[in-house]
C-alpha positions as CSV (number, residue, x, y, z in Angstrom):
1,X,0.0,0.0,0.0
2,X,0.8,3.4,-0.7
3,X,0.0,6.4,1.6
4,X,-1.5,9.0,-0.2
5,X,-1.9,11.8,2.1
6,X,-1.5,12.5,5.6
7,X,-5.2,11.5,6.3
8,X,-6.1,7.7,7.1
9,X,-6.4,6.9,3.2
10,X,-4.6,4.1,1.6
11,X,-3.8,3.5,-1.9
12,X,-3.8,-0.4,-3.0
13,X,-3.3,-1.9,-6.3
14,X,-5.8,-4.9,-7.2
15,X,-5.3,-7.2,-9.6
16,X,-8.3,-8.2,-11.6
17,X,-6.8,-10.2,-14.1
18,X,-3.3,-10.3,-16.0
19,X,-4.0,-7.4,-17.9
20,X,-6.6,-5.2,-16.0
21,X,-5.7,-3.4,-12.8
22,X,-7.0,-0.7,-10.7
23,X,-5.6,2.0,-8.2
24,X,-8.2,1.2,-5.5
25,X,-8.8,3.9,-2.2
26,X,-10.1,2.9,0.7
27,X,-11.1,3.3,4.5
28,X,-13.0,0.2,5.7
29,X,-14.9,0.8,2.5
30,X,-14.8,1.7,-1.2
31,X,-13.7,5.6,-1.8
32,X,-12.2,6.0,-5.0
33,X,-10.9,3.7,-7.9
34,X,-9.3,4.4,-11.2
35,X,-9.5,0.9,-13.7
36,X,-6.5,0.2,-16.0
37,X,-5.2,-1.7,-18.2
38,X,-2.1,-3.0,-19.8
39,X,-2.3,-4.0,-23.7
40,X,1.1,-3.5,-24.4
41,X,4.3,-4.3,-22.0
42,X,4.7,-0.2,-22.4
43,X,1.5,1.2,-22.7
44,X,-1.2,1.7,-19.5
45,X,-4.3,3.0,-20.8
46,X,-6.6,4.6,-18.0
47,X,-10.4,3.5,-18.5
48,X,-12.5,5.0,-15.9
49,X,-12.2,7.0,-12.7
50,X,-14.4,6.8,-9.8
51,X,-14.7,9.3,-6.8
52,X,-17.1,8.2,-3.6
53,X,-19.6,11.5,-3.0
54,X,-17.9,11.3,0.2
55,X,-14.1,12.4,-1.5
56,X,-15.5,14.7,-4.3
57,X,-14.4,17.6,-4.5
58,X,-11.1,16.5,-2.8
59,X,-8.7,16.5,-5.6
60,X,-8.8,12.3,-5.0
61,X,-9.4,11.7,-8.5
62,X,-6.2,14.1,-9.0
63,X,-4.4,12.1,-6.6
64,X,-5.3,8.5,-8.5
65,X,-4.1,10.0,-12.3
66,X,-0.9,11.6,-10.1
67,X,-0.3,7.7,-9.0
68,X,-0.8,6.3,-12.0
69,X,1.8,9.0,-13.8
70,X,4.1,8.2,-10.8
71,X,3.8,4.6,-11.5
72,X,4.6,5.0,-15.3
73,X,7.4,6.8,-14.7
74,X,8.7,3.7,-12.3
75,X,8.1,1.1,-14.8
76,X,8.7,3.4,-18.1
77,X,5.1,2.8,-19.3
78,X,3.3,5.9,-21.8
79,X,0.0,6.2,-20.8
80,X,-3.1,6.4,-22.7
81,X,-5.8,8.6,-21.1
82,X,-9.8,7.2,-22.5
83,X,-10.8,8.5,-19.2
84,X,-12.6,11.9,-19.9
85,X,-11.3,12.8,-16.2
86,X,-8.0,11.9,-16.8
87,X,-7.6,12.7,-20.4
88,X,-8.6,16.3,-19.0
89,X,-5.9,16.0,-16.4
90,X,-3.0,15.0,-18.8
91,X,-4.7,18.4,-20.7
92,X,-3.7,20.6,-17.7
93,X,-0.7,19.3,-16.3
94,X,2.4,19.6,-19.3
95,X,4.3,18.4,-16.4
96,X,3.0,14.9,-17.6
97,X,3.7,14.4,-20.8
98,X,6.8,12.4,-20.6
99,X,4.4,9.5,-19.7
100,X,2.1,10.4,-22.4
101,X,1.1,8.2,-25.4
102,X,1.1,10.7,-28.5
């Protein structure tokens, strides 16, 4: 696990098959996911984000595309952003684009 801010929130990765991953938040229960997958050994496209109405507004989602660029950077993956949330992300932060897919 991964601690993602000073709050009692932990960041866990999930494997839901060989290919398909997710960034997973939680507290006891479900807060915040972002789904992934890997269909190339150097490509992570990002499929969907998910913030609890209890996190909104929280900058979690933020937090889950900042993870997923940190990870990529790690493990020298480009990223593919289908996500509308974090295709916007990747649009507002030029600081990312070494780990983007063009």
């Amino acid at each position: 696990m991964i601690a993602l801010r000073k709050e009692t929130l932990w960041l866990s990765i999930i494997n839901r098959s060989a290919a398909r991953d997710c960034f997973t938040l939680v507290r006891g229960a479900f807060l915040a996911e972002m789904v992934y997958t890997l269909p190339a050994a150097d490509k992570m496209m990002i499929e969907h984000t998910e913030v609890s109405d209890e996190l909104r507004g929280q900058n979690v989602g933020y937090q889950l595309v900042h993870t997923a660029v940190d990870y990529a950077r790690i493990h020298g993956l480009k990223i593919i952003p289908l996500c509308p949330f974090a295709n916007a992300v990747f649009k507002k932060k030029p600081e990312y684009a070494d780990v983007l897919f063009t």
